[in-house]
TORFI-31512 format. One record per residue (C-alpha): residue in one letter; x, y negated, z. Coordinates in steps of 0.05 Angstrom, whole numbers. Layout:
! residues N
(A, (X, Y, Z)) ...
! end
This chain:
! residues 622
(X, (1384, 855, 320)) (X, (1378, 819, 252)) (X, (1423, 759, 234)) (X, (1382, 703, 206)) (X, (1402, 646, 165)) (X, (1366, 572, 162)) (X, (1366, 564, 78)) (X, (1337, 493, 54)) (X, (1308, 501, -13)) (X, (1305, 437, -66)) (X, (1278, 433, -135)) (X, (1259, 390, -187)) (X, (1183, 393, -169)) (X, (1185, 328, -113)) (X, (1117, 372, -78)) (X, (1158, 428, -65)) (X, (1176, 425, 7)) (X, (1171, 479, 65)) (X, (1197, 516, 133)) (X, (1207, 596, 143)) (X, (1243, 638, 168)) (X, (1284, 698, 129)) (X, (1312, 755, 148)) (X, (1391, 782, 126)) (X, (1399, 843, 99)) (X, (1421, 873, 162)) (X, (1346, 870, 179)) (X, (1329, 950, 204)) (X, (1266, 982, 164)) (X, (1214, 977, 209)) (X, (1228, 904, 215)) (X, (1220, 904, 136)) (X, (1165, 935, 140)) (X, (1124, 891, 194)) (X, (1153, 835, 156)) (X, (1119, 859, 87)) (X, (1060, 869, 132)) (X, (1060, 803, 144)) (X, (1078, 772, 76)) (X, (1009, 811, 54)) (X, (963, 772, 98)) (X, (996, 703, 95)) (X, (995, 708, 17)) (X, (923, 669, 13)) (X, (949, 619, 53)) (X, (1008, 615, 15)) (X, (972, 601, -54)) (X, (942, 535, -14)) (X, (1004, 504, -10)) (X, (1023, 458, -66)) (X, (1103, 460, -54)) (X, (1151, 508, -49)) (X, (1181, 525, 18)) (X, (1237, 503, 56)) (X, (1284, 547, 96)) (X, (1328, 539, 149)) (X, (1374, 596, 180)) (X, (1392, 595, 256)) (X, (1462, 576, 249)) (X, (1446, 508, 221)) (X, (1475, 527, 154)) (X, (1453, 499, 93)) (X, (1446, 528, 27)) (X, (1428, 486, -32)) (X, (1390, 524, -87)) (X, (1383, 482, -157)) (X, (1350, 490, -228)) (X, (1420, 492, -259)) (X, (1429, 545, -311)) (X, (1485, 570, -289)) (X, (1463, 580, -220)) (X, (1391, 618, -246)) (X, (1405, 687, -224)) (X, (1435, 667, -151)) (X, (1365, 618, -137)) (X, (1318, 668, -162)) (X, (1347, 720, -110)) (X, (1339, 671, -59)) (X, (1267, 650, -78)) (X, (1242, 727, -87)) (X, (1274, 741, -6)) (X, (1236, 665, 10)) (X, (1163, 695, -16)) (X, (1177, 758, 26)) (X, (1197, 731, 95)) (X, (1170, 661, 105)) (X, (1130, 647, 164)) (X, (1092, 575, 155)) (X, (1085, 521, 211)) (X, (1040, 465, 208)) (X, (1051, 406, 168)) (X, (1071, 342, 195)) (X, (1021, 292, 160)) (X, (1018, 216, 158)) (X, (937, 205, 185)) (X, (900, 140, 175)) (X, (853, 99, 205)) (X, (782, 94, 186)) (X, (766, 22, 158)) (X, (703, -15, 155)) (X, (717, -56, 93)) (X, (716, 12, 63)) (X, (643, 5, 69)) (X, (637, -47, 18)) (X, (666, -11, -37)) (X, (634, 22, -97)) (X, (658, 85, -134)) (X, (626, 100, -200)) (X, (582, 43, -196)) (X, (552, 63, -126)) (X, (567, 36, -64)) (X, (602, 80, -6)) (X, (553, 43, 49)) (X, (504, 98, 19)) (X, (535, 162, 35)) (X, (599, 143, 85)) (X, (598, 130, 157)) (X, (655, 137, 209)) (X, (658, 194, 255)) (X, (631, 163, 319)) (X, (685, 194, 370)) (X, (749, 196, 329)) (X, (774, 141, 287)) (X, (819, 184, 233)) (X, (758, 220, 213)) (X, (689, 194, 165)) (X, (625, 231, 159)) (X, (586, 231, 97)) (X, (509, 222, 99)) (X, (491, 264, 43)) (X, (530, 327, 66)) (X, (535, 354, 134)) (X, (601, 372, 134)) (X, (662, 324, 146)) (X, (675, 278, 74)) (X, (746, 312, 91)) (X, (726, 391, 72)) (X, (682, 354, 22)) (X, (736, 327, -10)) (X, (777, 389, -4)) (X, (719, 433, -37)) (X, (725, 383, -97)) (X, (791, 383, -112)) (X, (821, 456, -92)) (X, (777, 511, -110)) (X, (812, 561, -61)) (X, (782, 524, 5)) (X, (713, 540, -20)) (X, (676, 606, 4)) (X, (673, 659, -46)) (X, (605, 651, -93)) (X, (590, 579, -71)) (X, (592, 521, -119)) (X, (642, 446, -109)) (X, (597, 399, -79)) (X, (593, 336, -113)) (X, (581, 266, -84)) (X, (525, 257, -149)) (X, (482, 315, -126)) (X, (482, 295, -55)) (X, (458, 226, -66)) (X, (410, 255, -114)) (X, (389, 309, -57)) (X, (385, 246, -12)) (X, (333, 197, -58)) (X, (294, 261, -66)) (X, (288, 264, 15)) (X, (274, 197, 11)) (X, (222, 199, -43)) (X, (188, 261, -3)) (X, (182, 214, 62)) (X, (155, 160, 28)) (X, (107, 204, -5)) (X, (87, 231, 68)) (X, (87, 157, 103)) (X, (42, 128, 38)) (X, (-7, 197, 50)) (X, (-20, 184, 117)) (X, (-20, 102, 105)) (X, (-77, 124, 57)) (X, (-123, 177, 110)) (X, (-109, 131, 158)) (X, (-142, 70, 110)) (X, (-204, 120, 101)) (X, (-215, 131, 175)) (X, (-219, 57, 196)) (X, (-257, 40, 135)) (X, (-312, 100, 147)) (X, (-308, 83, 232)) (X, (-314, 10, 217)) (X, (-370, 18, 165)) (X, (-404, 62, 224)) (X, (-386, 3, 275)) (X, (-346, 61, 320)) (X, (-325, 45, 395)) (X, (-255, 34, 413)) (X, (-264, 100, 457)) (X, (-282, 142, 391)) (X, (-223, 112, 354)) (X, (-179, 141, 417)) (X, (-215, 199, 418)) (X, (-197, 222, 346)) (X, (-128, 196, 353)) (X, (-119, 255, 393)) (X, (-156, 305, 365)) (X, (-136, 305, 288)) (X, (-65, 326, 312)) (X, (-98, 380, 350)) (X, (-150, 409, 293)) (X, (-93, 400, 236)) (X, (-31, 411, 276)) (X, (3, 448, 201)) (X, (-16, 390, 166)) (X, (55, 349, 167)) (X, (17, 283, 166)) (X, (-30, 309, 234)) (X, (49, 311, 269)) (X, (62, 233, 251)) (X, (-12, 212, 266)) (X, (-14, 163, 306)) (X, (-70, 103, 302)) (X, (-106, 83, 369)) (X, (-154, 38, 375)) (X, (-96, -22, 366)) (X, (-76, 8, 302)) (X, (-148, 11, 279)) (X, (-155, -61, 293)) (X, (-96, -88, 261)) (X, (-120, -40, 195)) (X, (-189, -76, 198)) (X, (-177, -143, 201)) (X, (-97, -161, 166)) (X, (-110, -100, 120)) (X, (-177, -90, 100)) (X, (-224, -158, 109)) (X, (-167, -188, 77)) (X, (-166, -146, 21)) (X, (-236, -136, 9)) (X, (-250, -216, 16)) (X, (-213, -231, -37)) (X, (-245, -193, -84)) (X, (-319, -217, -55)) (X, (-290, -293, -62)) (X, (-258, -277, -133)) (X, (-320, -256, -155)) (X, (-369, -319, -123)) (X, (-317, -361, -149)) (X, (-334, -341, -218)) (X, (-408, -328, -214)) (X, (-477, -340, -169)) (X, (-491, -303, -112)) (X, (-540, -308, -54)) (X, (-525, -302, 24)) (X, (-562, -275, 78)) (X, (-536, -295, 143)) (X, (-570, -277, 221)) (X, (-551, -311, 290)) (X, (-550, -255, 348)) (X, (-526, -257, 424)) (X, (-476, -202, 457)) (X, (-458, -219, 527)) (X, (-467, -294, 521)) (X, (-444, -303, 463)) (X, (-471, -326, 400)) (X, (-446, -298, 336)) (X, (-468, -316, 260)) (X, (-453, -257, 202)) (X, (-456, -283, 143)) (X, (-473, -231, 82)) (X, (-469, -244, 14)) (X, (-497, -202, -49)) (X, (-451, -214, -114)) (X, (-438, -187, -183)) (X, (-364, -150, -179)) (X, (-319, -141, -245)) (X, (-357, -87, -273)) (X, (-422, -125, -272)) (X, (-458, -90, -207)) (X, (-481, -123, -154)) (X, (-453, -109, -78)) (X, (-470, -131, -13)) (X, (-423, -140, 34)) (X, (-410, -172, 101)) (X, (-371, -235, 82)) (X, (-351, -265, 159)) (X, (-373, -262, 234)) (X, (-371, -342, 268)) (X, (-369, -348, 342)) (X, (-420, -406, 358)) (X, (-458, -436, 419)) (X, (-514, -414, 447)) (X, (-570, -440, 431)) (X, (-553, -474, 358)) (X, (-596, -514, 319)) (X, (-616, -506, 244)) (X, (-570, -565, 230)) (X, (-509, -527, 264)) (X, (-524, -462, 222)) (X, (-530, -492, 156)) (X, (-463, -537, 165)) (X, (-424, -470, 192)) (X, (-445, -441, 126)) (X, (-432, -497, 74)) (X, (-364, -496, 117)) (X, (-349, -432, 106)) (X, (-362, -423, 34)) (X, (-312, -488, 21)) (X, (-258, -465, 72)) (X, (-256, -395, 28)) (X, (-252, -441, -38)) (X, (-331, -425, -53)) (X, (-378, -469, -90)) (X, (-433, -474, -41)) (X, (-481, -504, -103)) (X, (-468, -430, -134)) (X, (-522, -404, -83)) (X, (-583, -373, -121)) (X, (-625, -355, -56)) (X, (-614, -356, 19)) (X, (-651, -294, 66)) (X, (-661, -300, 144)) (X, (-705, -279, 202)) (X, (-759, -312, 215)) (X, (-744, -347, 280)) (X, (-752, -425, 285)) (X, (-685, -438, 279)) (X, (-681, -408, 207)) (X, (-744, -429, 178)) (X, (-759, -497, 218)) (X, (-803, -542, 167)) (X, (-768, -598, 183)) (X, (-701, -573, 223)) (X, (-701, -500, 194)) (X, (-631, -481, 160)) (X, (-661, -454, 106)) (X, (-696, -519, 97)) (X, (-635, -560, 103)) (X, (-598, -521, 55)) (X, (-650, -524, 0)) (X, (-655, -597, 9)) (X, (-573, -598, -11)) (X, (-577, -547, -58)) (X, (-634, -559, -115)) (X, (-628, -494, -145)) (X, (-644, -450, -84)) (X, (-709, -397, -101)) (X, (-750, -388, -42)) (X, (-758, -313, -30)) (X, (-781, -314, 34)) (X, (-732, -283, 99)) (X, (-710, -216, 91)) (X, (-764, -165, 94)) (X, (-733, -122, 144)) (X, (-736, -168, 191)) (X, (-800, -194, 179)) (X, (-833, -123, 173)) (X, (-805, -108, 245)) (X, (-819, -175, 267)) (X, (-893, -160, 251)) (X, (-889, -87, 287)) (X, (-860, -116, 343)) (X, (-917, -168, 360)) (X, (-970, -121, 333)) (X, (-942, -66, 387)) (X, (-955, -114, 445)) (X, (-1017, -137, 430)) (X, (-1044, -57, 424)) (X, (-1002, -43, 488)) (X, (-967, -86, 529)) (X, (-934, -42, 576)) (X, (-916, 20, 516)) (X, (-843, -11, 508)) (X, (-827, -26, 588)) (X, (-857, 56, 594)) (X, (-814, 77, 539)) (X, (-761, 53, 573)) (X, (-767, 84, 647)) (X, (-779, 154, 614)) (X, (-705, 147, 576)) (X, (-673, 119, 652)) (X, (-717, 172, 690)) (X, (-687, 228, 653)) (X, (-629, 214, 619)) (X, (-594, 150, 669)) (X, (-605, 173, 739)) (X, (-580, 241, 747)) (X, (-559, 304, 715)) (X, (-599, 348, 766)) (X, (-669, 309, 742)) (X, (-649, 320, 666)) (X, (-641, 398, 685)) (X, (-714, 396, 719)) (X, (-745, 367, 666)) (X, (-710, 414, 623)) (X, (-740, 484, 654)) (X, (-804, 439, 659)) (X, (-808, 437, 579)) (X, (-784, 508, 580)) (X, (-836, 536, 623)) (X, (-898, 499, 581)) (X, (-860, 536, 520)) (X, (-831, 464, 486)) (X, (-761, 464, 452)) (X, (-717, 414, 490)) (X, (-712, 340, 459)) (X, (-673, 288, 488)) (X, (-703, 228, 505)) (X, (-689, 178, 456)) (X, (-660, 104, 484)) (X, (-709, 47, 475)) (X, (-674, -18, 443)) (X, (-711, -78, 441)) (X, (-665, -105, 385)) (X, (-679, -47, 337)) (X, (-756, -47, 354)) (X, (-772, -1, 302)) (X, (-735, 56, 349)) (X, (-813, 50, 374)) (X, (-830, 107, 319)) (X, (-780, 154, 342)) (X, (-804, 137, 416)) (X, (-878, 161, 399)) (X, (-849, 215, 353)) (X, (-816, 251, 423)) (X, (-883, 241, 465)) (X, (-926, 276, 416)) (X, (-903, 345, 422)) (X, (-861, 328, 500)) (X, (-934, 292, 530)) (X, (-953, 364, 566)) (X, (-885, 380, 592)) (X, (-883, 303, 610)) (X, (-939, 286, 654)) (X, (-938, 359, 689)) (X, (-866, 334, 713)) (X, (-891, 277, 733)) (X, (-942, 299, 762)) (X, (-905, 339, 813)) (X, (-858, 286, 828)) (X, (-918, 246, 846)) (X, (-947, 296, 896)) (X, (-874, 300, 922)) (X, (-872, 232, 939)) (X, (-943, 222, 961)) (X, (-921, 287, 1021)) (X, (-862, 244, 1036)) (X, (-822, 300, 1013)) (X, (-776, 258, 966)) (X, (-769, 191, 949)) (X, (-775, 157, 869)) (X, (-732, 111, 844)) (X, (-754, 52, 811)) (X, (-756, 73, 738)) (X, (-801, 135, 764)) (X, (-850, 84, 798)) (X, (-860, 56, 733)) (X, (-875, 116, 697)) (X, (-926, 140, 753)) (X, (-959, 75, 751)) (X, (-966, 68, 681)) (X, (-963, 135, 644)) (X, (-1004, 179, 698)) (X, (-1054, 128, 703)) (X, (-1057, 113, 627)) (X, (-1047, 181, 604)) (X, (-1104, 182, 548)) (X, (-1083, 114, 527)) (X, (-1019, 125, 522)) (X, (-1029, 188, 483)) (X, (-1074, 142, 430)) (X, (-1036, 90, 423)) (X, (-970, 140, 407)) (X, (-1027, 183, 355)) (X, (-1041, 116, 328)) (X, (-977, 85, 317)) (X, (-947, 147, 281)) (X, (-998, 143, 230)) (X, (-1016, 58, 226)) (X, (-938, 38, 237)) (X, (-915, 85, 178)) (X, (-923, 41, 126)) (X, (-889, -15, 149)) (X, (-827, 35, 172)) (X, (-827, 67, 107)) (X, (-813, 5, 77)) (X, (-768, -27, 124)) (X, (-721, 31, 107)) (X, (-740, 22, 35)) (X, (-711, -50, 42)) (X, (-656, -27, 70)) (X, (-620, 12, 27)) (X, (-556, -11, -10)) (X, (-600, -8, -80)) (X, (-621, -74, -116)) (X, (-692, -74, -103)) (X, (-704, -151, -101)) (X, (-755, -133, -161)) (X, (-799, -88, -119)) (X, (-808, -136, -66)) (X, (-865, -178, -91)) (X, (-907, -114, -106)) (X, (-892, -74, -49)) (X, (-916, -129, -4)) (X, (-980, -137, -41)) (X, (-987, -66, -37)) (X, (-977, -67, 40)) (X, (-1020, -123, 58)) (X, (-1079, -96, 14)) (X, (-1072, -28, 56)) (X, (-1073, -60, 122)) (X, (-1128, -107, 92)) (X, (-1164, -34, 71)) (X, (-1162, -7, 132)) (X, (-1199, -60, 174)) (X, (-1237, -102, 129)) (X, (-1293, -83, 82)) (X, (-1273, -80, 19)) (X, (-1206, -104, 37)) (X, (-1240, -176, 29)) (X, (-1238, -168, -46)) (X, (-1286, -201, -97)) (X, (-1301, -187, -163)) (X, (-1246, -133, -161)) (X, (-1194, -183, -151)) (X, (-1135, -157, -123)) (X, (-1087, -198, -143)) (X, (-1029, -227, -86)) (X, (-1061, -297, -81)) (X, (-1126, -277, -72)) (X, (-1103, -222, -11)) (X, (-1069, -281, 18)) (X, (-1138, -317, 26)) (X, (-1179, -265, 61)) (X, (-1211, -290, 127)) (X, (-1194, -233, 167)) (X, (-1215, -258, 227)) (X, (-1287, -259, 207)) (X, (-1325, -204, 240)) (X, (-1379, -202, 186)) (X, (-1322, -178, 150)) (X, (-1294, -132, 188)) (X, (-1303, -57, 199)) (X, (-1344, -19, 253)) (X, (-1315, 17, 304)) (X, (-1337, 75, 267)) (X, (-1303, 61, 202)) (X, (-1245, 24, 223)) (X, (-1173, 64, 217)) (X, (-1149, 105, 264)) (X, (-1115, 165, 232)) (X, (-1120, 240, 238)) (X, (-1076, 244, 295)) (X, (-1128, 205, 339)) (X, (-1171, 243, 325)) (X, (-1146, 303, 337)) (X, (-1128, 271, 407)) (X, (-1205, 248, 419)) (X, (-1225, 325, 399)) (X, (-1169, 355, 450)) (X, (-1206, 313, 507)) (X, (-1281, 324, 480)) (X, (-1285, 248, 456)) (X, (-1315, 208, 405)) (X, (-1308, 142, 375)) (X, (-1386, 135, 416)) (X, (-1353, 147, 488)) (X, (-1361, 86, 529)) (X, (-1294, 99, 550)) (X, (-1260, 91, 482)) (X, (-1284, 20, 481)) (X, (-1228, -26, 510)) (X, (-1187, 8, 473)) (X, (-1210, 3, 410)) (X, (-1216, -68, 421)) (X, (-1138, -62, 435)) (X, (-1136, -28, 363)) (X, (-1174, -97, 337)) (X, (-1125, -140, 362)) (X, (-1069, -99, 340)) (X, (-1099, -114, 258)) (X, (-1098, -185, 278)) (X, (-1040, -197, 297)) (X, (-1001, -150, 243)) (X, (-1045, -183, 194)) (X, (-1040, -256, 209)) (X, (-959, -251, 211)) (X, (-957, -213, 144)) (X, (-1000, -275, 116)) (X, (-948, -322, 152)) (X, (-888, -275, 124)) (X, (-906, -254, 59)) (X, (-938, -321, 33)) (X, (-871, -342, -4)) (X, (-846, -277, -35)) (X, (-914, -274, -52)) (X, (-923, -334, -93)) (X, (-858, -332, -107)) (X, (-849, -353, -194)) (X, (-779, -319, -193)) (X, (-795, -249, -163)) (X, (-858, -253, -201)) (X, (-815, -251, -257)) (X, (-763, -206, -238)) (X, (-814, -160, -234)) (X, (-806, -150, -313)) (X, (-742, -108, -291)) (X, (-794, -56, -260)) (X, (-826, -9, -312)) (X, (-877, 8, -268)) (X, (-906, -60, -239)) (X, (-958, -106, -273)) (X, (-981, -173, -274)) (X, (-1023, -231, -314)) (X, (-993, -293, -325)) (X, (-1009, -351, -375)) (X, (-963, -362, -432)) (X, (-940, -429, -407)) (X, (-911, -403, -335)) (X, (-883, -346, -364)) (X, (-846, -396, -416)) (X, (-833, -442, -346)) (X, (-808, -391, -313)) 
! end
């Protein structure tokens, strides 16, 4: 056995401090050897301590080594035999506490709240935000290159803040993408006036159709969401810039009263010139009110409104409604009151989509009372009742060699769905009344009983099958007109300068088509004069062989080896009298203002295409 001897080892350098073990020179070879052995894999670790070592021998002897000149050759022997033999311990090191005041520091002008934290199970130790690692190896890699693995670069506290805004910036990019799509759905659902059940609907299936998108993983907008958007984000947003812009220039309103469930509501819509110099329409508010209003109630909720929003109700150029009593009382009328305030209003008349389906609504029922309640029992018979009828009726149109159509939904609202009603029955009327049919001979044998909606459509289409099949020929060919223009009306487009001319136009075609002439004397055709044909004079009026009826009835009359001379043909061609009449005598009623209106008479300069005569001293008037 080796003797060994505890050495303690001072020098100048204060850093230098350290515990090994050395062997004496009686150490044997081998021992040498393993010891050299061991010297060669400890030597990384030694070039990580900053101090020298300090060595004690195991008979508590100690041997002081110094600087001293004299003394250079005697420590340098015992340093050399230190570096050969020493076996290191670990270090006995003062720890401290993590402190939270810490937190309100600042090194090089940023503050350590950004990027420190404490560990959150031991109190000696503090994580840094930026970096995964502990702040201690982080600190370590900065200031002693030897702790870092070989080919990898110090990290510094500057890059990873900068690593950390650029996280940030990336996830505020992502949150202010989706803010954006998100934005562009309600605005597109609520311009469609989507259900609450679509809005849930899509919430779940844009994750599922664009699950790699990144923003399809955060989507998340139900039909709460969607509501909030609508009304704190965009109405607000949106009717700011509509009041801005009435604030600063005229504008004109059109506002309707309808019912849903009870309850009354007003929209108000207003048409105004923007910042660029275009005009808009757009939906200004919806008002809960009564049922039942008067014209005094409307007018006040409007005059209200404006001045609540800051508006300068005397800023109004015109005012469009429906034509109901309410609206357009002579004495009680809204529209009437609010002219009476405001001196400046233009009377345009209502709005001509309302009127136009106004007059195909009453025109419908006096050429066929029943064609709307009939309309309706086909859509419950085969759409409402049961799947297995809709299937039946389905192979029924299949066997007669029809494509299959669904029935469209009759809405008494949106009258002029009454095209797209008598648009189905044309081609579906075979496939229809042989279905029908059968189910009728069913229930005559007892065999199986009809529900009330098929009762209906027994008693009124089988037993009015030719009628109803004229009156549908009929319609599609005498309504078009006045749909045509009802969606011409309708479209987002200024046309306020068409409107006087296309509603001469209209009632000198309906004028055309039953009266001789069109009631027109001396070739004059002008708006005034149309309005002052006696319609209801049957000197006047066409014979049943030259009165309207279209191709398509025709073509019916042919299929059943008719003519306009069957005896059978003649109460309903009476029906097809009555139907002029009435159309005719509200178009008079409706189109006498816009008509003789001075203003759209003149705004019809803005129309290349239109004409008129005036004298010299209205045009300068007007």
């Amino acid at each position: 056995m080796m003797s060994r001897k505890r050495l303690r080892i001072e020098s100048s350098d204060e850093e230098a401090a350290g515990d090994v073990e050395v062997a004496g020179e009686e150490a044997d070879k081998d021992d040498t050897s393993d010891d050299e052995e061991e010297n060669e894999s400890d030597e990384n670790q030694v070039s990580r301590e900053k101090s020298r070592p300090r060595l004690e021998s195991s008979d508590e002897e100690e041997v002081e080594v110094v600087n001293d000149e004299s003394d250079a050759e005697e420590a340098d022997t015992v340093k050399d035999k230190a570096k050969k033999s020493w076996r290191p311990h670990k270090r006995l090191l003062k720890v401290k506490s993590f402190k939270h005041e810490w937190l309100q520091k600042s090194i090089s002008g940023s503050r350590t709240s950004l990027w420190l934290k404490p560990h959150p199970t031991t109190s000696n130790k503090a994580l840094c935000t930026v970096c995964p690692k502990h702040l201690e190896q982080l600190k370590q890699s900065q200031e002693n290159p030897l702790w870092r693995k070989p080919g990898t670069k110090p990290v510094k506290i500057t890059e990873g803040l900068k690593k950390m805004e650029e996280v940030s910036k990336r996830q505020k990019g992502a949150e202010e993408e989706l803010l954006v799509k998100q934005t562009k759905l309600t605005f597109s659902l609520m311009f469609h006036s989507a259900s609450g059940l679509l809005v849930d609907c899509s919430n779940r299936m844009i994750p599922a159709l664009f699950g790699k998108d990144c923003s399809a993983k955060a989507w998340d907008m139900g039909r709460t969401k969607y509501t909030y958007f609508g009304t704190h984000g965009l109405l607000p947003f949106f009717q700011g810039r509509m009041v801005d812009a009435m604030i600063k220039k005229p504008f004109s309103i059109n506002f309707d009263e309808s019912s849903l469930n009870g309850d009354s509501i007003l929209d108000i819509n207003v048409s105004y010139i923007n910042s660029m110099g275009l005009v808009e329409k757009r939906m200004l508010t919806a008002i809960a009110m009564q049922e039942g209003t008067t014209g005094r109630e409307v007018a006040d909720t409007v005059v209200q409104t404006l001045q609540r929003l800051g508006v300068d109700h005397l800023k109004t150029m015109s005012v469009a409604t429906d034509g109901c009593s309410t609206m357009l009382g002579v004495v009680k009328g809204a529209v009437m009151l609010l002219r009476a305030e405001i001196e400046t209003l233009t009377d345009f008349g209502c709005c001509t989509s309302h009127d136009l389906s106004n007059i195909l609504k009453a025109a419908v029922k006096s050429l066929c009372p029943y064609l709307t309640s009939m309309f309706s029992a086909i859509h419950t018979s085969l759409n409402s009742l049961s799947l297995h009828k809709k299937r039946e009726f389905e192979k029924m149109e299949e066997w007669v060699g029809l494509a299959i159509k669904q029935v469209p939904k009759f809405i008494e609202v949106r009258f002029r769905v009454i095209m797209r009603l008598c648009e189905w029955i044309e081609p579906q009327d075979r496939a229809l009344y042989v279905y029908f049919s059968e189910r009728k001979e069913e229930v005559v044998r007892g065999t199986k009983e009809a529900s009330e909606a098929e009762m209906v459509v027994m008693e009124l289409y089988l037993a009015n099958h030719l009628e109803v099949s004229l009156n549908s020929a009929f319609l599609l060919e005498v309504a078009r007109p006045v749909m045509d223009m009802i969606s011409y009306f309708e479209s987002s487009q200024i046309r306020i300068q068409h409107k006087q001319s296309k509603l001469i136009l209209l009632l000198h075609d309906y004028l055309a088509k039953f009266i001789k002439n069109a009631g027109v004397e001396n070739n004059n055709a002008s708006g005034k004069a149309l309005l002052e044909v006696n319609f209801k004079d049957k000197s006047k009026q066409r014979s049943d062989r030259s009165i309207f009826l279209g191709k398509k009835v025709e073509a019916v009359l042919e299929k059943h080896g008719l003519s306009r001379d069957s005896k059978v043909l003649v109460p309903w061609l009476l029906q097809v009298r009555k139907y002029y009449k009435e159309a005719l005598g509200r178009m008079v009623k409706y189109f006498k203002p816009p008509i003789l209106s001075r203003a759209l008479q003149a705004m019809a300069v803005l129309d290349p295409s239109s004409w008129t005569t005036m004298e010299l001293d209205d045009l300068q008037r007007n």
